[in-house]
C-alpha positions in Angstrom: -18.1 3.5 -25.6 -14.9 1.9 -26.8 -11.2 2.0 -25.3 -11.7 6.4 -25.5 -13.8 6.2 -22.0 -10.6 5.0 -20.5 -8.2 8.7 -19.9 -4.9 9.2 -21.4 -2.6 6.2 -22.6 -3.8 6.9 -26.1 -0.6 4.7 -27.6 -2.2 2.4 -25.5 -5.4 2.5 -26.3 -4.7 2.6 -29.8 -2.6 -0.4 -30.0 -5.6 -2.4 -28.0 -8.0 -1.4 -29.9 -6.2 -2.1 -33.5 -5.0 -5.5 -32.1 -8.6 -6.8 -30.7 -10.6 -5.2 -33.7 -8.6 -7.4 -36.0 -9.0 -10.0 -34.6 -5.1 -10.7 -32.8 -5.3 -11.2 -29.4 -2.6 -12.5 -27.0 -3.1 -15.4 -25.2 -1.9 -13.6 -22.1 -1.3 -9.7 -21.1 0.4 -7.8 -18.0 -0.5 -4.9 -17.3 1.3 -2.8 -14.9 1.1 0.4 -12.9 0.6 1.4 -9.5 -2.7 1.6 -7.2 -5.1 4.0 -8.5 -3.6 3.7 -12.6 -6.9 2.1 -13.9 -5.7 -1.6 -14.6 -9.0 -3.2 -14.0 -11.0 -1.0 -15.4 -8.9 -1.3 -18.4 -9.0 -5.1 -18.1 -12.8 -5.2 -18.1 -12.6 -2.9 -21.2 -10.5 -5.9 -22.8 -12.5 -8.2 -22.1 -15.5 -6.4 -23.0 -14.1 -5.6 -26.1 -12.9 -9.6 -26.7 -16.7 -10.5 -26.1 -18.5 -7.8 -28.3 -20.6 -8.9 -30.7 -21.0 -5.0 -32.1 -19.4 -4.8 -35.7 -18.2 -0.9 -35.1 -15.7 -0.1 -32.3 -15.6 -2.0 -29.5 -16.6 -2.4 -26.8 -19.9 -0.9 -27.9 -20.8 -0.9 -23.9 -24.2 -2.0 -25.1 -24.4 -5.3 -26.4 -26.0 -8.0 -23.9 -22.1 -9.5 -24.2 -20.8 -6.4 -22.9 -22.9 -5.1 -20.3 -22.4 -8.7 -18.9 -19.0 -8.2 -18.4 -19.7 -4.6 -16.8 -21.9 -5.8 -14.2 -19.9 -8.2 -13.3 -21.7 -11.1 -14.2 -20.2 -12.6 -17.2 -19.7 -16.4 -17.1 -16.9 -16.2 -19.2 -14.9 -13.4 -17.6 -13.4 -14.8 -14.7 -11.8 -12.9 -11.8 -9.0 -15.0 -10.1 -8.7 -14.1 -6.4 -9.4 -14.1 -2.8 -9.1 -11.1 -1.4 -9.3 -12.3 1.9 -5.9 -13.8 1.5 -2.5 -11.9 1.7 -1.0 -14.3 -1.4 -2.1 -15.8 -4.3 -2.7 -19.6 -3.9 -1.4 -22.1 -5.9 -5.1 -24.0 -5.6 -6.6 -20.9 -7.4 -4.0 -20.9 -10.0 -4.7 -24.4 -10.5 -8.4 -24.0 -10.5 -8.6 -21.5 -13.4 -5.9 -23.9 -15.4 -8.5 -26.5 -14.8 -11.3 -24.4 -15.6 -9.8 -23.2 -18.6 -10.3 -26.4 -20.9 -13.8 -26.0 -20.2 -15.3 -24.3 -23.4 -16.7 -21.0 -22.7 -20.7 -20.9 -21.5 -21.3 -17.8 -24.2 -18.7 -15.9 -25.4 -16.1 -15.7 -28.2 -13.4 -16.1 -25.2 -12.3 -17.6 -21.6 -10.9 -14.9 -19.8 -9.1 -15.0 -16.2 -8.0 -11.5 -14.8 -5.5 -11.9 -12.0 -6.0 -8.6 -9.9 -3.6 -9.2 -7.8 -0.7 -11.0 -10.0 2.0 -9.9 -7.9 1.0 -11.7 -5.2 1.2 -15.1 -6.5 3.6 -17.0 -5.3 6.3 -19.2 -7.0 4.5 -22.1 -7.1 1.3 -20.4 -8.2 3.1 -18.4 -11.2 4.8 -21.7 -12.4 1.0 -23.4 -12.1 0.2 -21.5 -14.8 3.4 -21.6 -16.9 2.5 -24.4 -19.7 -1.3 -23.8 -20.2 -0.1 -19.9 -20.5 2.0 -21.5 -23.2 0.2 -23.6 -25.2 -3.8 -22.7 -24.0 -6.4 -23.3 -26.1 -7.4 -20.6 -28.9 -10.3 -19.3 -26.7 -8.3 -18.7 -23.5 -7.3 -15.4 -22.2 -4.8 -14.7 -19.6 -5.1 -10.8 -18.3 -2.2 -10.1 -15.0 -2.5 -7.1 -13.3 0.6 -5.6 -11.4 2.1 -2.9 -9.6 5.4 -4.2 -9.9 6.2 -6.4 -13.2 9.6 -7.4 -11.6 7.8 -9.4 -9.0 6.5 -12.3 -11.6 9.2 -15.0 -12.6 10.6 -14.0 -15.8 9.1 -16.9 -17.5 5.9 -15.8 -17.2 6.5 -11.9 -18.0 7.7 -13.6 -21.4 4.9 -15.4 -22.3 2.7 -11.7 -21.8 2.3 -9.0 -23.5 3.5 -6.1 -21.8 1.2 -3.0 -21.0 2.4 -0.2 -18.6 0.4 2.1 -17.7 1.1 6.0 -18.0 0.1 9.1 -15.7 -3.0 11.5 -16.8 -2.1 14.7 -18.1 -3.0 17.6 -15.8 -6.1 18.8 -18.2 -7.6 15.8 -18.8 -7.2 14.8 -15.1 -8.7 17.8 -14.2 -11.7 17.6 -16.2 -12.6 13.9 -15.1 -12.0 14.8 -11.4 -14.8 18.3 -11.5 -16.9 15.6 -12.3 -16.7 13.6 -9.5 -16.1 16.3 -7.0 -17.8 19.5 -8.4 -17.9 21.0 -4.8 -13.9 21.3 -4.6 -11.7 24.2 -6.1 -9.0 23.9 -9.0 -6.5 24.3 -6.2 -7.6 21.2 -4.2 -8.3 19.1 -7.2 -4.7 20.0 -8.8 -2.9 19.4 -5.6 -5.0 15.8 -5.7 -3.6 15.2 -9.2 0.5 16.4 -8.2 0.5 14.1 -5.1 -0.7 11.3 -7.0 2.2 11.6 -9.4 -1.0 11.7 -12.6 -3.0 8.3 -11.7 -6.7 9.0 -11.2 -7.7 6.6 -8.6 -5.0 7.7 -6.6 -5.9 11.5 -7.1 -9.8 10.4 -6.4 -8.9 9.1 -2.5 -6.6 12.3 -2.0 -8.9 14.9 -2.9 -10.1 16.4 0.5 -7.8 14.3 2.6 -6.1 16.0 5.1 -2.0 17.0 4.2 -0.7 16.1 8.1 2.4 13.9 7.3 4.0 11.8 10.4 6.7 13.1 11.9 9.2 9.9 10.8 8.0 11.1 7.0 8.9 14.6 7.9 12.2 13.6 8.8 13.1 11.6 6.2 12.1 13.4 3.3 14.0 16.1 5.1 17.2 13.7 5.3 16.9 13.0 2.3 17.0 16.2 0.5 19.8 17.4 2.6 21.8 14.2 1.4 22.0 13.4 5.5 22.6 9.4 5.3 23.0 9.5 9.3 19.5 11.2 9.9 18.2 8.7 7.4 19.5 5.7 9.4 18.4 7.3 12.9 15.3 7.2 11.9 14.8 4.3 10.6 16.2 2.8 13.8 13.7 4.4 15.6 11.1 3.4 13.1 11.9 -0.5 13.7 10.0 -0.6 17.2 7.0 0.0 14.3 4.0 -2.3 14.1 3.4 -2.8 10.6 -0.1 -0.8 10.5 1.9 2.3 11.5 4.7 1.9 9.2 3.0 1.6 5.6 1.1 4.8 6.0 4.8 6.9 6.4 5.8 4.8 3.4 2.6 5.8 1.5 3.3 9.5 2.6 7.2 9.0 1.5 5.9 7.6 -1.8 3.1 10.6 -2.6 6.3 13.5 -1.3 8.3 11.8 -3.9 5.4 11.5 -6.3 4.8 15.4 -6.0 8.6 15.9 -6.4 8.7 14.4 -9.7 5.8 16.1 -11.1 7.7 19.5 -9.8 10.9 18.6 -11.7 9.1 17.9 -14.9 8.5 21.2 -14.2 4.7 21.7 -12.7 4.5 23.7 -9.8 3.8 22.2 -6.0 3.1 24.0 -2.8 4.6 21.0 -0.9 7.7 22.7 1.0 9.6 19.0 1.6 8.3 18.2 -2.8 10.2 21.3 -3.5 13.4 20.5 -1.7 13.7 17.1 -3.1 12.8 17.7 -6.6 16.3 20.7 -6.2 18.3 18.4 -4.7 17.9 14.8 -6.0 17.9 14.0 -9.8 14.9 12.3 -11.4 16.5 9.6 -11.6 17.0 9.8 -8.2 13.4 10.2 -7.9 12.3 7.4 -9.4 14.3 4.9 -8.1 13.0 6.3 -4.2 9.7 6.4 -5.5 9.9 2.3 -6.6 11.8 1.4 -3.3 9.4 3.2 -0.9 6.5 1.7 -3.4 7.9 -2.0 -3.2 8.4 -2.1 0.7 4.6 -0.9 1.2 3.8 -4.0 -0.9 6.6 -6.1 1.9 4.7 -4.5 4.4 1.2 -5.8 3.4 2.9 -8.8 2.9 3.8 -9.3 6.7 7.7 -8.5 6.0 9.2 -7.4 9.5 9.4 -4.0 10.0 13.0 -4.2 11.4 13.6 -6.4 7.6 11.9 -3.3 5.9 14.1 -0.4 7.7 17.1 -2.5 7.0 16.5 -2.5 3.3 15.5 0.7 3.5 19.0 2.2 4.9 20.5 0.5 2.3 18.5 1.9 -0.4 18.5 5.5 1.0 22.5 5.6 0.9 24.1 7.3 -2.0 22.3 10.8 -2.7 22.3 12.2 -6.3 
């Protein structure tokens, strides 16, 4: 099995799989990337690989050690998280610290994933800042993010830093046939270019419909005319908002944008609104629209005001290039 059942980041992989095989681990690891990148199926890989007992590559995905961890039912792999819960609490920050100088049941490590490590909060991130310091040689910290900005910088310091990288068109193709042998090249192409090259993201659009809102039309349209007043009218307009109607026209911002990158690294897109943004706006540009729109979905599903959101927004929007 091993790190090569995971697609693409192959520096990446490498670089895990040299550092766990001999034997130096880091007490703690961030992993970043958007939705849909892979970071926890690349964390159970980790910690799969930290628990096997195989002496060839690991994880050897059949070892009773690792097809614990698989399942799920690993005593020793611990998932931090209530996903029931908008934020992180502090309590389950200070549970796992607790938990932590408990030996493990069975395996060669302790391991906490944080899922959703963005979404702890201040006092749940500085919970964790001395054990994550000094923890004992068994203990294992893995944080997954979308946004690596969003943990204090103490803590990013203690970690080491993964970021995870899009899937190149062929492989991407290849692993999506698989899963959805019914649908043509065309669809499954267009699935992997709106995603901007993450697979879990391409996996939910495949045979979704392309509709986009009208408030998405008209910003992406703004936008690539460099029209800051069109921008700013509709985001007035898109203040009266509830919440649940404004992150899918930021999702839909974010996949336009996504598609526009992919276009000016030089892949071809039938998206008309893609096309017009990736001749106008530099990637620079781009990327910088792609993070904002990213980081107010996450506001958004954090119960930030719309009105707080549009604000920021017309703020961020100003200043074509």
């Amino acid at each position: 099995m091993d790190f090569h059942s995971f697609l693409g980041n192959d520096t990446l992989k490498q670089r895990l799989s040299t550092a766990i095989s001999a034997g130096k681990i880091s007490h703690s690891y961030l992993l970043c990337g958007p939705e849909g990148a892979g970071k926890r199926t690349l964390a159970r890989l980790m910690a799969a690989a930290m628990q096997c007992v195989d002496s060839g590559d690991v994880p050897c995905g059949t070892c009773a050690q690792c097809r614990k961890v698989f399942s799920g039912n690993h005593p020793d792999v611990i998932f931090v998280d209530d996903e029931e819960k908008k934020n992180v609490s502090v309590e389950l920050a200070r549970r796992a610290k607790e938990d932590l100088y408990i030996r493990p049941n069975e395996g060669k490590k302790k391991i906490y994933i944080f899922p959703r490590a963005n979404d702890m909060n201040a006092s749940a991130q500085n919970a964790l800042l001395k054990v994550m310091e000094e923890p004992p040689a068994y203990g294992v910290f893995i944080l997954l993010s979308t946004r690596g900005e969003a943990l204090l910088p103490t803590i990013r310091s203690r970690c080491t830093e993964l970021t995870l990288s899009p899937v190149e068109e062929r492989v991407a193709l290849g692993w999506l046939r698989m899963q959805f042998p019914q649908e043509s090249t065309d669809v499954l192409r267009s699935a992997w270019r709106k995603s901007g090259g993450f697979l879990g993201k391409a996996k939910d659009f495949v045979g979704e419909g392309s509709d986009l809102c009208e408030e998405t039309i008209a910003l992406a349209t703004a936008l690539g005319k460099g029209d800051g007043l069109s921008c700013t009218l509709t985001l007035n307009k898109m203040e009266k908002l509830k919440r649940e109607q404004l992150l899918p026209i930021l999702q839909q911002m974010q996949t336009v944008i996504a598609e526009a990158m992919t276009i000016k690294a030089g892949i071809s897109a039938t998206g008309e609104l893609s096309q017009h943004l990736a001749t106008q706006l530099t990637a620079s540009r781009l990327r910088e629209l792609y993070d904002l729109f990213g980081k107010m979905a996450v506001a958004s599903n954090a119960n930030v005001g719309t009105g707080h959101i549009c604000g920021y927004l017309a703020v961020g929007l100003r200043g074509q290039s």
